[in-house]
Backbone bond lengths (Angstrom), bond angles and torsions (degrees), N, CA, C in turn:
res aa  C-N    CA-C-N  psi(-1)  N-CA   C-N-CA  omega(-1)  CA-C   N-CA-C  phi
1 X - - - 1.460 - - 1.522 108.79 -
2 X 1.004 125.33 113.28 1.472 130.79 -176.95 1.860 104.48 -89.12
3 X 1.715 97.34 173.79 1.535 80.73 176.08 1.317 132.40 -116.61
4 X 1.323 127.13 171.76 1.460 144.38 -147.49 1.139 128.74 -144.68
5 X 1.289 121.08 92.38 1.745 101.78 172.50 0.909 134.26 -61.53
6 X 1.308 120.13 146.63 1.431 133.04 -154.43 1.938 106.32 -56.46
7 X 1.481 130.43 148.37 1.160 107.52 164.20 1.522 131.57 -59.70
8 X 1.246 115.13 -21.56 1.791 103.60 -173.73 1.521 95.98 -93.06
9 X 1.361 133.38 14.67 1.248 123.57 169.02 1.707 103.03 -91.75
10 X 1.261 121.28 -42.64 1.517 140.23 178.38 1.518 93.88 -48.65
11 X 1.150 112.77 -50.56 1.567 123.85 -165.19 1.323 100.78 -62.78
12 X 0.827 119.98 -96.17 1.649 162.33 177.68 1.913 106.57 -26.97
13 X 1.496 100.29 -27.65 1.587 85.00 -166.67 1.820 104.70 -147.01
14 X 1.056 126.73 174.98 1.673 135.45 -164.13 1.534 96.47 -121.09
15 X 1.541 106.71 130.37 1.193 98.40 -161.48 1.777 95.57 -100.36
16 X 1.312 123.58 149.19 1.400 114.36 -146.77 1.908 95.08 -104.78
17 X 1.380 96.05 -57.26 1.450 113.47 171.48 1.490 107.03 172.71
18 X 1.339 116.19 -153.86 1.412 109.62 -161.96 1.638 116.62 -156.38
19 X 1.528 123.30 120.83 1.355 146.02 -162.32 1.445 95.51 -69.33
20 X 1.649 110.84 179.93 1.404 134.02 165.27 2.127 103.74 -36.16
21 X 1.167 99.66 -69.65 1.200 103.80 -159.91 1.934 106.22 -121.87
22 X 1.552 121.81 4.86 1.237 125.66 168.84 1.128 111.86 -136.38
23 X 1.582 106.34 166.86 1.989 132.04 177.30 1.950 73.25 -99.55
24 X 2.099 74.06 139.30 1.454 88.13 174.12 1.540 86.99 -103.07
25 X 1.030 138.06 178.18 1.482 161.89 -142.60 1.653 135.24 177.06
26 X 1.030 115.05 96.05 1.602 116.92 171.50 1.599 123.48 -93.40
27 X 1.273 118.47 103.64 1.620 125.23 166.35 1.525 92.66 -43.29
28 X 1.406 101.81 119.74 1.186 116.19 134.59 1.151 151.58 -27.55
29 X 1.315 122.89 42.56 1.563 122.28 -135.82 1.518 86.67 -169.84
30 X 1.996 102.09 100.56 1.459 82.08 169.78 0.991 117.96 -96.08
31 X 1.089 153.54 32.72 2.179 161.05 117.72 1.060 116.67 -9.95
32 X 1.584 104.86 -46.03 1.583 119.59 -147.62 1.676 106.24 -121.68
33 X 1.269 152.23 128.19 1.461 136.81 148.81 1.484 100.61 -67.27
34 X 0.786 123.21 112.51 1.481 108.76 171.41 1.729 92.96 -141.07
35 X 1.347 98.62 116.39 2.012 110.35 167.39 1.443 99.10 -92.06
36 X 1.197 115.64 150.36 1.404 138.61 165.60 1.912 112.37 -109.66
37 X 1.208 128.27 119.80 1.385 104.71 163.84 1.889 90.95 -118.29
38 X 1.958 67.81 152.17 1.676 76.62 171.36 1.544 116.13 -137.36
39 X 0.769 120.49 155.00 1.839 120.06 -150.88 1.492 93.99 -108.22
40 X 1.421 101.43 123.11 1.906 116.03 -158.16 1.924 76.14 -97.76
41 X 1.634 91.11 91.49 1.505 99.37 156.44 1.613 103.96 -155.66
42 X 1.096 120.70 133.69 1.546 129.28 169.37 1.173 121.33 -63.64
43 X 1.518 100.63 140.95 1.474 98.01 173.99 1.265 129.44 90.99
44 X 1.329 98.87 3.75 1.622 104.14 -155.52 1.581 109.64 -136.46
45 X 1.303 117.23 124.66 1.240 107.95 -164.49 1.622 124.60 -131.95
46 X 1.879 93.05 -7.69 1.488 102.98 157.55 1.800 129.65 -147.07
47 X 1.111 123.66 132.18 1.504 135.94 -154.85 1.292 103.09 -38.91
48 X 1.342 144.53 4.27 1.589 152.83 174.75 1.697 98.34 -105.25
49 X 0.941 123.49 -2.94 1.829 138.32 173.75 1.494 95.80 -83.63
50 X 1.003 132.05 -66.46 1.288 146.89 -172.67 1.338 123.40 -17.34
51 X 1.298 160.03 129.36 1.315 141.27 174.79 1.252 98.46 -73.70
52 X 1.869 137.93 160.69 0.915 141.41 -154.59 1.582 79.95 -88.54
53 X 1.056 153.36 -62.64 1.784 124.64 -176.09 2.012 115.41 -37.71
54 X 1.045 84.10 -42.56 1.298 86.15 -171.27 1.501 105.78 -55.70
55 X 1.382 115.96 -58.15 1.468 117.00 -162.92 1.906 97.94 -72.17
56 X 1.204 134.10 -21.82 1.135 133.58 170.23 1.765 99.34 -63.86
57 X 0.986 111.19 -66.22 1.832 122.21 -178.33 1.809 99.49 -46.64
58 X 0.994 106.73 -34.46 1.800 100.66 -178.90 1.560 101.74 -86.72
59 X 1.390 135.32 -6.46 1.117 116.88 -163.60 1.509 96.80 -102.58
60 X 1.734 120.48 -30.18 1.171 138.18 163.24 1.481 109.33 -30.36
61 X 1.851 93.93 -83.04 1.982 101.17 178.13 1.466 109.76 -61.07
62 X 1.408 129.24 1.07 1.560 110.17 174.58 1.921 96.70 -78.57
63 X 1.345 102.96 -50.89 1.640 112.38 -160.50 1.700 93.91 -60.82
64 X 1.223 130.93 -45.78 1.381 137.17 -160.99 1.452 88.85 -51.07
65 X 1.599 109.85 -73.52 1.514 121.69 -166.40 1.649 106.13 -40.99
66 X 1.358 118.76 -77.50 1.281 134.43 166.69 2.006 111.11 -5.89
67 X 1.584 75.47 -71.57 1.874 88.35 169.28 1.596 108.09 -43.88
68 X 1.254 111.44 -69.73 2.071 111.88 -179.05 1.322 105.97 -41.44
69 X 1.273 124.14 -65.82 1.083 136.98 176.39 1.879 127.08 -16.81
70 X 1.529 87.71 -76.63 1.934 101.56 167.58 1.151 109.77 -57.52
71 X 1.511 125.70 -21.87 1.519 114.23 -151.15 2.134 84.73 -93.95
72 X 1.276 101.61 -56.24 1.578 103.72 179.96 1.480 128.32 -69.28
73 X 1.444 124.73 15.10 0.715 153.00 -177.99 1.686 140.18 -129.63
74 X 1.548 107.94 -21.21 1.348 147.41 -155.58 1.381 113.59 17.79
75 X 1.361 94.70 73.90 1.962 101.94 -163.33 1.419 88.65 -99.83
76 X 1.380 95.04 170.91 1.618 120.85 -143.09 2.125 89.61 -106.24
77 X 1.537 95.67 -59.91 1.239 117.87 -176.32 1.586 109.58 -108.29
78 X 1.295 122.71 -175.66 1.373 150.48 -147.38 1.470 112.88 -141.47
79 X 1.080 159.60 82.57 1.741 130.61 163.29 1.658 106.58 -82.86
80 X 1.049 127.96 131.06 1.130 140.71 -179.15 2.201 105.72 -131.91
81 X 1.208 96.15 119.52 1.658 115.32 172.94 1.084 125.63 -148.02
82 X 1.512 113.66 154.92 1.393 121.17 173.12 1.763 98.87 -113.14
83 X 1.872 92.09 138.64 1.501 100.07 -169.69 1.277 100.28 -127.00
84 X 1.536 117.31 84.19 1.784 108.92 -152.26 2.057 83.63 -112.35
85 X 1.468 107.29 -4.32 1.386 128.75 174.42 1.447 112.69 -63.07
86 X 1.485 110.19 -22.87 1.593 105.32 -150.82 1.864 99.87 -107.06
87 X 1.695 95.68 -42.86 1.309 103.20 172.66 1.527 99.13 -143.24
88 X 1.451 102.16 161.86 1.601 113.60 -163.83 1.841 97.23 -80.13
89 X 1.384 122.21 54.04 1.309 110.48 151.88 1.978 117.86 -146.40
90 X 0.693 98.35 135.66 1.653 114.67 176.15 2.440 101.74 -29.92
91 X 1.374 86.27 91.37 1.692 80.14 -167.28 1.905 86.22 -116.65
92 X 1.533 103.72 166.82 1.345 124.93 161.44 1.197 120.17 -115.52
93 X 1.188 133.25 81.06 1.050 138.47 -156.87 1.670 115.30 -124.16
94 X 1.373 124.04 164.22 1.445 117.73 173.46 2.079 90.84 -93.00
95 X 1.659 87.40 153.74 1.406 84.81 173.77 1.334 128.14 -57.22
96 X 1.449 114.59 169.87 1.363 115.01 -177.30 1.239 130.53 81.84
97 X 1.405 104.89 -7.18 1.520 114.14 -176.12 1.578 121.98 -4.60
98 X 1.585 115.39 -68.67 1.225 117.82 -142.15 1.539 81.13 -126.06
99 X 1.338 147.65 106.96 0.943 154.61 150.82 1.767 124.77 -125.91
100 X 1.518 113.42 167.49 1.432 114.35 -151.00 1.825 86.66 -88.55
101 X 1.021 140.30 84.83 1.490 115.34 156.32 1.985 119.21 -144.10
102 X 0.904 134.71 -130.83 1.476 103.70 -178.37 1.360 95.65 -113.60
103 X 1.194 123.11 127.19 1.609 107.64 155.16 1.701 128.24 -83.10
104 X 0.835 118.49 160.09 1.466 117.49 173.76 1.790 95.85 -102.13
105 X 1.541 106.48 129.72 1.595 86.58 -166.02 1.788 95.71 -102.18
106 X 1.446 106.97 179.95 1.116 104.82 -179.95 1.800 114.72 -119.02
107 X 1.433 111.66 150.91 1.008 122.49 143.64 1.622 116.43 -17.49
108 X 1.565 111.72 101.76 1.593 100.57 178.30 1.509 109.88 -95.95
109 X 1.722 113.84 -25.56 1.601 101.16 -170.77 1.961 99.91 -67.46
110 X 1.254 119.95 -45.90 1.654 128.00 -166.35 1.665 96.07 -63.68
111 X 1.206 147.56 -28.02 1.147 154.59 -131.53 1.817 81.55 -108.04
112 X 1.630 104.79 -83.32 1.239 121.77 -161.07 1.458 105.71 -57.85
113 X 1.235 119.01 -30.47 1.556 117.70 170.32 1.757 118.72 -65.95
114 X 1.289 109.22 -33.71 1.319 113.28 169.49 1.570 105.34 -81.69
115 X 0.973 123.33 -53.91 1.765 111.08 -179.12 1.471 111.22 -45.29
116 X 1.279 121.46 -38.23 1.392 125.46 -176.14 1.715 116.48 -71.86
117 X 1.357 102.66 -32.06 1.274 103.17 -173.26 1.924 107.80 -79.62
118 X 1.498 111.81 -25.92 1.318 126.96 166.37 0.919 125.91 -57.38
119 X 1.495 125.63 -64.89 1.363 136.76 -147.65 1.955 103.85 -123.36
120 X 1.300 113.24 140.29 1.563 108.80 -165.58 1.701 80.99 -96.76
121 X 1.750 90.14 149.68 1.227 116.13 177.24 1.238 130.88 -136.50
122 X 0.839 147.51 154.57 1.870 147.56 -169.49 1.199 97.91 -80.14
123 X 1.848 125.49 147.85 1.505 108.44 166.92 1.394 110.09 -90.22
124 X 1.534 109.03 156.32 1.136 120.95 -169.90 1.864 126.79 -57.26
C-alpha cells in the first residue's frame, strides 16, 4: 500500500509542494494562511508513529514553515498543531482544520506560484 492523502485533504486544500519528509498544503481558505504538512509515510496516523528521525525531521519543517510564515506575514505569534483528530494522518495544522462554515476559496494558480517562489521545495 503506498501513500495517499487522505480525501478531505485533496478536497479541502492546494497542494503547495513538498519538504524532506512532508506535502506542504494550503487550506483553501483565503481568511486564513493556514499550511498543513503532512509526512508522506504510510500507515501512520499519529506523530508518536513516527520513527524518532522522522518526528525530529517534522519538527525541523514545522519551525522552517513557521519561520516563512512570521517573516511574510510579520506575525507576532505562531499556532502550531497536530490534527491527527480530524483525519487519520499525522498533520500540522492550525486548529479547526476541517470545519462546516463558508470559506472564501482562493486563487490556487497566483497562490501556488507565490508559495513556490518563497519557500524552497523538493522536486516533485
Amino acid at each position: 500500500m503506498s501513500f495517499s492523502l487522505h480525501p478531505i485533504l485533496k478536497k479541502d486544500c492546494i497542494k503547495l509542494g513538498r519538504l524532506e519528509l512532508c506535502h506542504v498544503l494550503l487550506m483553501n481558505d483565503s481568511q486564513f494562511p493556514w499550511l498543513i504538512l503532512v509526512p508522506e509515510r504510510k500507515n501512520i496516523s499519529e506523530i508518536h508513529q513516527l520513527t524518532d528521525d522522522d518526528q525530529q525531521q517534522l519538527m525541523l519543517e514545522s519551525g522552517y514553515i513557521a519561520e516563512q510564515l512570521t517573516i511574510l506575514f510579520e506575525a507576532d505569534k505562531m499556532n502550531i498543531a497536530a490534527l491527527g483528530n480530524m483525519v487519520p494522518q499525522p498533520l500540522s495544522a492550525p486548529d479547526g482544520l476541517i470545519v462546516s462554515r463558508r470559506r472564501r476559496e482562493i486563487c490556487q494558480s497566483e497562490v501556488r506560484d507565490s508559495a513556490r517562489g518563497r519557500l524552497k521545495f523538493y522536486p516533485e
